[in-house]
C-alpha positions in Angstrom: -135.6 -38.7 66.8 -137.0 -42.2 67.6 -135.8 -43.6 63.8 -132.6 -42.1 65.0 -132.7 -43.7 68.5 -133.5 -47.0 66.4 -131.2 -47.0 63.9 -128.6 -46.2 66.8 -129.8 -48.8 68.4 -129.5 -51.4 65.7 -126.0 -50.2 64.7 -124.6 -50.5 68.2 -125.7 -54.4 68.4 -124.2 -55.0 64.9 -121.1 -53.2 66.1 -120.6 -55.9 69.5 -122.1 -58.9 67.3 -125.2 -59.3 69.5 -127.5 -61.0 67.0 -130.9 -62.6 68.1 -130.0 -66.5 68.2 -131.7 -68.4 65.3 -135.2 -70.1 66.4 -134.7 -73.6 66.6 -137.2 -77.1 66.0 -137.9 -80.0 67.8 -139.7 -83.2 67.1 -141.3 -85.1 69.8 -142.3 -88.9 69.0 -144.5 -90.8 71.3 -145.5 -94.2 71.4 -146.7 -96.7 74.3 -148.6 -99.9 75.0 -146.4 -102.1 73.0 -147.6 -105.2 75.0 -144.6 -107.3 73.5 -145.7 -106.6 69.8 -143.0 -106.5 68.4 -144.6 -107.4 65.0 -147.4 -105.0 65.4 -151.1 -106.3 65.8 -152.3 -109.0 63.1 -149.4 -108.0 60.9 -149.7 -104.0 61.1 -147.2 -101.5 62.4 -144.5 -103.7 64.4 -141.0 -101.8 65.7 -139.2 -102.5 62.5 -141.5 -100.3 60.8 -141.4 -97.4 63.0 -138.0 -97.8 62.5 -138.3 -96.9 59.2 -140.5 -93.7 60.0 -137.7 -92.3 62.3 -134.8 -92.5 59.7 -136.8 -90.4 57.2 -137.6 -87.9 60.1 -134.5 -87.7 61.7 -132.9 -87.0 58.2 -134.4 -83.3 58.9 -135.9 -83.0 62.2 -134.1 -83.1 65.6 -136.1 -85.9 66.9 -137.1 -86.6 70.8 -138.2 -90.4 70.9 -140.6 -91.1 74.1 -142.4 -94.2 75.2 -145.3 -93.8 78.0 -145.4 -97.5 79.1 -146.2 -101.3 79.3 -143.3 -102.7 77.2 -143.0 -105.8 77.6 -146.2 -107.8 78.5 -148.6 -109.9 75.8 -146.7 -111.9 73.3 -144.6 -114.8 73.7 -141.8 -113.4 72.1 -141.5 -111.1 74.7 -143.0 -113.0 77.8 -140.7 -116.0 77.5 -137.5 -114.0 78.0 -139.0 -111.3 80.3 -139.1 -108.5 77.9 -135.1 -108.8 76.7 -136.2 -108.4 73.0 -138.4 -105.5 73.6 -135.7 -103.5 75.0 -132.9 -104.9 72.3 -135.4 -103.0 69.6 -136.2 -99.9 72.0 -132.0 -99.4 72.3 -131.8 -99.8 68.2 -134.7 -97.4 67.8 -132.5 -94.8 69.9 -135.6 -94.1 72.8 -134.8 -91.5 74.6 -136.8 -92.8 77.7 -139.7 -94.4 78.9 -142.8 -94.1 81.4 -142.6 -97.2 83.5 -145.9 -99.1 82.9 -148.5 -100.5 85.6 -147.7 -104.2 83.4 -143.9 -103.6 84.0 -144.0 -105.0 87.2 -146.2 -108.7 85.8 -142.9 -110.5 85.9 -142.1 -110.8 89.5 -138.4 -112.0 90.0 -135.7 -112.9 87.7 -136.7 -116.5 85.8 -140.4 -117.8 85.4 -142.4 -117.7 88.7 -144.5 -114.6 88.2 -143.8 -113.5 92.5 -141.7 -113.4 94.6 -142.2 -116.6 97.4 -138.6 -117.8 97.9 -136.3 -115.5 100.7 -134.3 -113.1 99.5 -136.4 -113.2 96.1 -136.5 -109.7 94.9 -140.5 -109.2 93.4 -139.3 -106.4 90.9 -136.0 -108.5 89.8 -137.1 -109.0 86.2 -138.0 -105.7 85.6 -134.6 -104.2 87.2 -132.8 -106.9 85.3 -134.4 -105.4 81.6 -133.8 -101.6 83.1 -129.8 -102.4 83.2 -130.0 -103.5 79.9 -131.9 -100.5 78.3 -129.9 -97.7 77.0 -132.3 -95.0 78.5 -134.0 -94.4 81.4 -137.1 -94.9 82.9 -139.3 -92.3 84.5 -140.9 -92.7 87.7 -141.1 -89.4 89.5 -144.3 -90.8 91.6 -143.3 -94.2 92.7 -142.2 -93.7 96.2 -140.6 -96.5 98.3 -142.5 -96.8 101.4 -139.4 -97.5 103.9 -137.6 -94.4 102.7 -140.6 -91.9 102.1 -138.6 -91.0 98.7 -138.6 -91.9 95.2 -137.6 -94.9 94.2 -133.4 -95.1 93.3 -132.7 -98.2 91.2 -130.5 -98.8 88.5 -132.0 -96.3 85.3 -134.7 -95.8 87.1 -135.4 -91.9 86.8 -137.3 -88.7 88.4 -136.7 -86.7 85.6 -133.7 -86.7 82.9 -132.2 -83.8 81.0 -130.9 -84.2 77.5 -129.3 -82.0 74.3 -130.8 -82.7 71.3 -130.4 -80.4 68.0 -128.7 -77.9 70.6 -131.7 -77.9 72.9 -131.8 -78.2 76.4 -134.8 -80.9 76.9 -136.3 -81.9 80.4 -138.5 -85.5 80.2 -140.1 -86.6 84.0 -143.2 -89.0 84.3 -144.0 -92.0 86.0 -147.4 -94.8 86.1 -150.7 -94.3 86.6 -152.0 -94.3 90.4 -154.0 -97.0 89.5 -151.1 -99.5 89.4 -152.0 -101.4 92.4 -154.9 -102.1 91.4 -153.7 -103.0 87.9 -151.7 -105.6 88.4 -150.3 -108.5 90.9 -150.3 -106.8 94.5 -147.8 -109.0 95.9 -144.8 -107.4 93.2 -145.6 -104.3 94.4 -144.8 -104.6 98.3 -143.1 -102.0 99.9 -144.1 -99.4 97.2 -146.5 -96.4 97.2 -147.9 -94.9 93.7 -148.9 -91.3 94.0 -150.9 -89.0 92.0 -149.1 -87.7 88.8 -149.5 -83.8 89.0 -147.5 -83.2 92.3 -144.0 -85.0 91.5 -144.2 -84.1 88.1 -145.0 -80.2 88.8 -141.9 -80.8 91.3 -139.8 -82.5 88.6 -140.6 -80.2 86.0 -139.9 -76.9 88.0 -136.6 -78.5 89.0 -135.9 -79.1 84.7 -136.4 -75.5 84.0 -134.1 -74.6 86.9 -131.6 -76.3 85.4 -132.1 -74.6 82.1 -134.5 -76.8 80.0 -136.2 -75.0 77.0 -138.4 -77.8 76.7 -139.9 -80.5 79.3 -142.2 -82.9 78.5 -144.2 -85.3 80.5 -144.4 -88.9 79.3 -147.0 -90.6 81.3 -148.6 -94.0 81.8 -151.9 -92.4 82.0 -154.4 -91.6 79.2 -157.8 -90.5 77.9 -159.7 -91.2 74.5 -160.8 -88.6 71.9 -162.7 -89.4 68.5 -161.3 -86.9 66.1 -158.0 -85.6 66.0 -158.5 -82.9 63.5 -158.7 -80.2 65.3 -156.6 -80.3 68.7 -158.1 -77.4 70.1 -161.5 -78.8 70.0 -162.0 -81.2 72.8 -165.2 -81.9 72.7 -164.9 -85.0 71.4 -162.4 -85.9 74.1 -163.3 -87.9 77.7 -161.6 -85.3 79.5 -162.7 -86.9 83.2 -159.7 -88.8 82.7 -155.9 -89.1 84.8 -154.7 -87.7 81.5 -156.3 -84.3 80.9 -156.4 -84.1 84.9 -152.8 -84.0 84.8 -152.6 -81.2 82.3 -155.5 -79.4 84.6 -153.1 -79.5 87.6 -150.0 -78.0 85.5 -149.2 -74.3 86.1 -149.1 -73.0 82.5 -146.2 -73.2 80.2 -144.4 -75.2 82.8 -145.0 -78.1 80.7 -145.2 -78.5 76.5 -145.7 -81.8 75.6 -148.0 -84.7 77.7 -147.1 -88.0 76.0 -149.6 -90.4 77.5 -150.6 -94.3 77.4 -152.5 -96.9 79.0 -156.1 -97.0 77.7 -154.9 -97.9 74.4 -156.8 -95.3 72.8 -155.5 -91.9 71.1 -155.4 -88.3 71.5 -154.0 -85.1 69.6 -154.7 -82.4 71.4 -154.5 -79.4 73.6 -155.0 -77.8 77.0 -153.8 -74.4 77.2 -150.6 -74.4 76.1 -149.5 -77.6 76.5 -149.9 -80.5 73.7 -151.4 -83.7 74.3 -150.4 -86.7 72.6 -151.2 -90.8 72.9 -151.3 -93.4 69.9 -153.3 -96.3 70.6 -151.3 -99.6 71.5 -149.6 -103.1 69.9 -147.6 -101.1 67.6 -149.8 -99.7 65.8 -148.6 -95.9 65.3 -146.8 -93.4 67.0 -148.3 -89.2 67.8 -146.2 -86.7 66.9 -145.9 -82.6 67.7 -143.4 -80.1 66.3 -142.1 -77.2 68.2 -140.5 -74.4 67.6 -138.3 -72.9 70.6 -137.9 -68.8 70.4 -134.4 -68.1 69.9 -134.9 -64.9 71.9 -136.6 -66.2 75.0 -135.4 -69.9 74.7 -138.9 -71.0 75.3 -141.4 -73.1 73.3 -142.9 -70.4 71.0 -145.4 -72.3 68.6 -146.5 -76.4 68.5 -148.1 -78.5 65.9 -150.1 -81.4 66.7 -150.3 -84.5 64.2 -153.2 -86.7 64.1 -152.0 -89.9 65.5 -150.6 -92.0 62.6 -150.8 -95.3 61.5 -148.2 -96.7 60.2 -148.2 -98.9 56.8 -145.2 -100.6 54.9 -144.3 -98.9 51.6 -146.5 -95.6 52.2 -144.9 -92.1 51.5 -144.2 -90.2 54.1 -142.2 -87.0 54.0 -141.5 -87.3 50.9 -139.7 -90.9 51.2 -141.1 -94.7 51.5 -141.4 -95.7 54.6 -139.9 -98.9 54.3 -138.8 -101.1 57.7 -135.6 -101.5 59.4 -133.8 -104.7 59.0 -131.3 -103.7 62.0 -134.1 -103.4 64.6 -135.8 -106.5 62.8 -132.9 -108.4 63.3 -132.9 -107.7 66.9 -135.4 -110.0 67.9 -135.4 -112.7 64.4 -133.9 -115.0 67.2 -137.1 -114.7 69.6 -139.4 -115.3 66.7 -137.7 -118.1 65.4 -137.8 -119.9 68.8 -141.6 -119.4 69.4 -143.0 -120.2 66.1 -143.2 -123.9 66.3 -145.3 -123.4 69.7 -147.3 -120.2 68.7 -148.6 -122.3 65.8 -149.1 -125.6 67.8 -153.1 -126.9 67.5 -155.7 -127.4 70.1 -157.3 -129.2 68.3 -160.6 -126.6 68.1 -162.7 -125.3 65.7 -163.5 -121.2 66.6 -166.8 -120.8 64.6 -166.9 -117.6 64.7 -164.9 -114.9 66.2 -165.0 -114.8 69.9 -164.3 -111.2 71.4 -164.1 -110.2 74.3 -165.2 -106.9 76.2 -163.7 -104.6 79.6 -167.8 -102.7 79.5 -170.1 -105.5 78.8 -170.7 -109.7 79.3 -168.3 -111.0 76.3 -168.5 -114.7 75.2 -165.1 -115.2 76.0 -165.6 -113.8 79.2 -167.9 -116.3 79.9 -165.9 -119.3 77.9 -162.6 -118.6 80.3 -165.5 -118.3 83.5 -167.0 -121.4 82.8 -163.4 -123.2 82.3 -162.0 -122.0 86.0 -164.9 -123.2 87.4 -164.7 -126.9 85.6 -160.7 -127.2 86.6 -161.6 -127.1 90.9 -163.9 -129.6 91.5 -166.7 -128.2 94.0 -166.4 -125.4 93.4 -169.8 -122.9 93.2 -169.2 -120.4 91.2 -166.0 -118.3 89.2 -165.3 -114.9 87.8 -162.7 -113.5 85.2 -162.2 -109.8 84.4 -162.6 -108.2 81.0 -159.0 -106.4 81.7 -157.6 -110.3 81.4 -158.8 -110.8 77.9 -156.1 -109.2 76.0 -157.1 -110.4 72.2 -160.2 -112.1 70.8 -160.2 -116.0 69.6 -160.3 -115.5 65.6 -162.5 -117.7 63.6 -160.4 -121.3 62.3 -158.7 -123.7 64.2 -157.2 -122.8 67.3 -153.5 -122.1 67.7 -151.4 -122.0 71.1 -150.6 -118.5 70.3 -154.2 -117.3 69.8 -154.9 -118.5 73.1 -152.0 -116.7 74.8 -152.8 -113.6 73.3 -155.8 -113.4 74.7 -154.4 -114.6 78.1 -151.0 -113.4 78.4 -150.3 -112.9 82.2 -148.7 -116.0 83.9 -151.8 -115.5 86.4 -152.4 -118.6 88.7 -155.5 -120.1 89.9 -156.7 -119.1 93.1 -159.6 -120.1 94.9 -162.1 -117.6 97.6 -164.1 -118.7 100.4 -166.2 -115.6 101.1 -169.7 -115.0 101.9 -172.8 -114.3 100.0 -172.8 -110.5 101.2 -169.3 -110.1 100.1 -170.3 -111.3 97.0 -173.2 -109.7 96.5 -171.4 -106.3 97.3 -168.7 -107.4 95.0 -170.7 -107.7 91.8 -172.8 -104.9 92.9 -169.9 -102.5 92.8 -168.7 -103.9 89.5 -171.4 -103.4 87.5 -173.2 -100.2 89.3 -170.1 -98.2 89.1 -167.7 -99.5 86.4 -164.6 -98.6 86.7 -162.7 -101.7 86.4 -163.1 -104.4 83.7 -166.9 -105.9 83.4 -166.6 -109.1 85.6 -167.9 -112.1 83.8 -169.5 -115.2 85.9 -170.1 -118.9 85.9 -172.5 -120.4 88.0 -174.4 -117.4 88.9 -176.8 -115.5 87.1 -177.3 -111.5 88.6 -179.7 -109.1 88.3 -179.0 -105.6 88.6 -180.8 -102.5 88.8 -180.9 -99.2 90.6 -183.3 -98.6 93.1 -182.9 -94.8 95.7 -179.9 -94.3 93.8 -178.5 -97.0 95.1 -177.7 -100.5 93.0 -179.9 -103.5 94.2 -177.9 -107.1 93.2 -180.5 -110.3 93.0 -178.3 -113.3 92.7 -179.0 -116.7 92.3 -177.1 -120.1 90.9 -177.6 -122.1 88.0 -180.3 -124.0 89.9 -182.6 -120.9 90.4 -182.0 -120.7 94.2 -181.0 -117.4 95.6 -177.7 -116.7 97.2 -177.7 -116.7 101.0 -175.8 -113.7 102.3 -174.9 -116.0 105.6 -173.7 -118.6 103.9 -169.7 -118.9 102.4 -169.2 -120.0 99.0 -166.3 -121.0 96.8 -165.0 -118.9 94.3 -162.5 -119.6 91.4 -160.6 -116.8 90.3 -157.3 -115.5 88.7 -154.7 -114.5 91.6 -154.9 -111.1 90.3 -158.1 -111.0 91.7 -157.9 -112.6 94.4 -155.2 -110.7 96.0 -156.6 -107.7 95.5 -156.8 -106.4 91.6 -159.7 -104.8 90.1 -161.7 -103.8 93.0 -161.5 -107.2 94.9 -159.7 -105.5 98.1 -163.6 -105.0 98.8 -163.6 -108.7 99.4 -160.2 -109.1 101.4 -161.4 -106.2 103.9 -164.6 -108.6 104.7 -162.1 -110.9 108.0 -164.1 -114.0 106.9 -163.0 -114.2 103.0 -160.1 -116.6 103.2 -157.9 -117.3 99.7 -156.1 -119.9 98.3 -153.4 -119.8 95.4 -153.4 -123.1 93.5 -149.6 -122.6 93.1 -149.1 -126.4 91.9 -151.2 -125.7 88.7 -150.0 -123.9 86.0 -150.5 -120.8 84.5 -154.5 -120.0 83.7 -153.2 -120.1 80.0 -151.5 -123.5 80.0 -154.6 -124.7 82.0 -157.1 -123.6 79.4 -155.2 -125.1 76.4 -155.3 -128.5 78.2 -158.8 -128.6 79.2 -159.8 -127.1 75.1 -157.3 -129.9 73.8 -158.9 -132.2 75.9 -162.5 -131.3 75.2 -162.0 -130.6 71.5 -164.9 -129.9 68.8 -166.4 -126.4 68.3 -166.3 -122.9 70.4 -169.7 -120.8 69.3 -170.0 -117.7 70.7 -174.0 -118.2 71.2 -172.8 -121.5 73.4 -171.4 -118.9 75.5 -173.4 -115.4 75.2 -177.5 -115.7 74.8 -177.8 -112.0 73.8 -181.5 -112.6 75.3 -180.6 -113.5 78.5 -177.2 -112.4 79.7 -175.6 -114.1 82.6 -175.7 -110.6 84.3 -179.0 -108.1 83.3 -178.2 -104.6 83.2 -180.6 -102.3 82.7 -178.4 -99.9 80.5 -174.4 -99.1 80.5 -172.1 -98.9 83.4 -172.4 -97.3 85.9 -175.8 -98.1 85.8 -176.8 -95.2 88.6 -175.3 -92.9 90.0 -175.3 -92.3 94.0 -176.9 -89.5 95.7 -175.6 -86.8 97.2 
């Protein structure tokens, strides 16, 4: 009786044509960081190559192209015309959308002053300028305008987003780490709020599936690091303390499939639960990749693979084809690269000895180089301080270009100088290297002890002439305006009524100002001249943090 009922069964759906529907595929493609790269990093990857990549994949899969973040910022290509050729190859390479990026918001108003100081100057102007000309949207389901408690509205600027692609309904929200203002110039980011990750995107992402997505995927400007993408399930070579995986934590399951992340420039291929994780490094370099395969019965995602992050290289075989690149998104920025290359390659007139690299854990000589030059460009003053997050390159070994230089110091950040007292300082440096958790501040001038004493970190500072800091006394401090209004930990110093700040805003960019005072000085750049391995500048007793606090 129950083959009968069966067979019965089967023979009345055939009759009314109810057949299952077909299981269908999706390819998700996530990249981020780009930095301006448009060539890749020393000649690898670039977005004409990944062009190349996508038209053997989209011959055969149904392809979803995601970015999670910081576009535009690094290269001169890309910083001279405030990101316009970055998002001329983004609309060739067909993105679907984009995370916005905590580096999004580095140029400041349309044209080259890097804030807002004129009336009526609006400090996110560039950026809103490059969103009208991208062809897809950016996600910021956690930026909240402050004056309307809501998220922000602009011009293809996005909560969420639904799109078809290969006849399935796809759901993308995300939005920047909540670390933004912290991350980059305060004063473009008046009037704004950044707020955790989980809640607007568990909103937005409820909202997608009421609206019928099959899939929704995060793309995020927030990331992790993991050293072996072999096996996703295996996370236990993954820092999974991180805004990324603490995102995925706060998901209800299912509710999202793919987390395409950014920011730390490292990568990931993994998962939590259900949900894939994905992140590819930075500059270019590669892109992460997961199949899916959506259940035709229950319209949900029924199976993912996870790819290793990939690397991309001209000429290799991939799918079955050579990957070869694209001369249409080339050609979208030949122009750009054409009109830098006669400054990019301009001499300073310096001999790099060796490589000088710089670090955001530990004292770097390049740290220390770009230290010692704020302090020697303001006359008087005591001491300076850069932050590893600044250094964006290393100085390679051979004479020293323009475009070296601004590699490794991209952001149009002025000089800026702090009156603030030895206590602040002290408390400063103390929470710098005790803790971490912002770019290892290199000094000039100063020399610090650190070590942990009760749990707590104990700071002996003293100046190049041996005496001891006085925590009474005010001192003056050259720094990047970054810092100095606020980035990187330094609101511990504005909170202190007695720290007053200048911004040098008649001298130019901390980039321009280094090339002139290297042309001028000429000769040789050693990295011993500026890092004695024997005695650092600041003595750690081990890695940050260096102690943890009781409980």
């Amino acid at each position: 009786m129950r083959r009968a009922a069966t067979l019965l069964l089967v023979s009345s759906l055939a009759a009314c044509g109810c057949r299952r529907a077909p299981d269908r595929s999706l390819t998700i493609i996530g990249t981020g960081d780009l930095h301006g790269h448009l060539e890749g990093d020393g000649g690898q990857g670039g977005v004409a190559l990944l062009g190349g990549y996508l038209r053997i994949l989209r011959r055969t899969h149904n392809v979803v192209l995601v970015d999670a973040g910081d576009l535009f910022q690094g290269t001169l290509e890309s910083n001279l015309t405030e990101g316009a050729p970055v998002v001329r190859a983004m609309n060739a390479l067909g993105y679907d959308a984009a995370a916005l990026g905590n580096h999004e918001f580095d140029y400041g108003p349309v044209g080259m002053a890097p804030v807002a100081r004129a009336p009526g100057e609006d400090p996110r102007g560039a950026l809103k300028a490059r969103a009208r000309e991208a062809r897809f949207p950016f996600l910021a389901a956690n930026v909240i305008d402050q004056e309307t408690g809501r998220a922000i509205d602009w011009d293809h600027f996005r909560t969420a987003v639904q799109i078809s692609v290969g006849g399935v309904a796809v759901g993308l929200t995300g939005g920047p780490t909540r670390n933004t203002p912290t991350t980059t110039n305060a004063l473009n980011l008046r009037g704004l709020r950044f707020d955790r990750l989980d809640g607007p995107i568990r909103e937005q992402a409820l909202e997608l599936r009421r609206q019928g997505a099959q899939v929704v995927v995060a793309v995020v400007h927030a990331g992790s690091r993991c050293r072996s993408y072999q096996k996703p399930d295996d996370l236990s070579s993954c820092e999974t303390d991180t805004e990324l995986f603490e995102l995925a934590r706060a998901l209800p399951a299912g509710l999202v499939d793919v987390i395409v992340g950014g920011h730390t420039h490292a990568a990931v291929a993994h998962r939590w639960g259900s949900c894939a994780i994905i992140e590819a490094w930075s500059k270019g370099k590669g892109f992460g990749r997961v199949d899916l395969v959506i259940d035709g019965r229950t319209q949900r995602v029924k199976s993912s693979t996870i790819w290793p992050p990939h690397a991309m290289a001209a000429g290799e075989i991939y799918e079955g084809s050579r990957v070869e690149p694209d001369p249409s998104v080339a050609a979208t920025f030949a122009e750009d690269r054409a009109r830098v290359a006669a400054l990019r390659a301009r001499s300073l007139g310096v001999l790099v000895s060796e490589r000088l690299w710089p670090s955001y854990e530990v004292e770097s000589p390049l740290g220390n180089l770009i230290a010692d030059l704020e302090r020697a460009a303001v006359p008087g003053a005591d001491f300076a301080i850069y932050n590893g997050g600044g250094l964006r390159a290393e100085l390679p070994a051979g004479p020293l270009t323009y475009g070296a230089l601004y590699e490794v110091l991209p952001f149009d950040n002025l000089l800026a100088v702090m009156t603030l007292r030895g206590a602040t300082l002290r408390a400063l440096l103390a929470s710098n290297y005790g803790g971490g958790g912002h770019g290892f501040l290199s000094i000039s001038g100063l020399k610090a002890r650190c070590h942990c004493e009760g749990g707590q970190v104990r700071l002996e500072l003293t100046g190049t002439d041996g005496a001891r800091l006085d925590d009474a006394r005010s001192y003056r401090l050259v720094t990047s305006d970054f810092l100095a209004n606020g980035g990187d930990g330094f609101q511990r110093a504005l909170a202190d009524p007695a720290t007053k700040v200048e911004i040098l805003w008649q001298r130019p960019p901390l980039h321009d100002l280094v090339a002139e005072s290297l042309e001028h000085r000429g000769g040789t750049l050693r990295p011993s001249d500026y890092l004695d391995r024997a005695h650092p500048r600041a003595q750690l007793p081990g890695p940050r943090p260096i102690c943890r606090k009781t409980e």
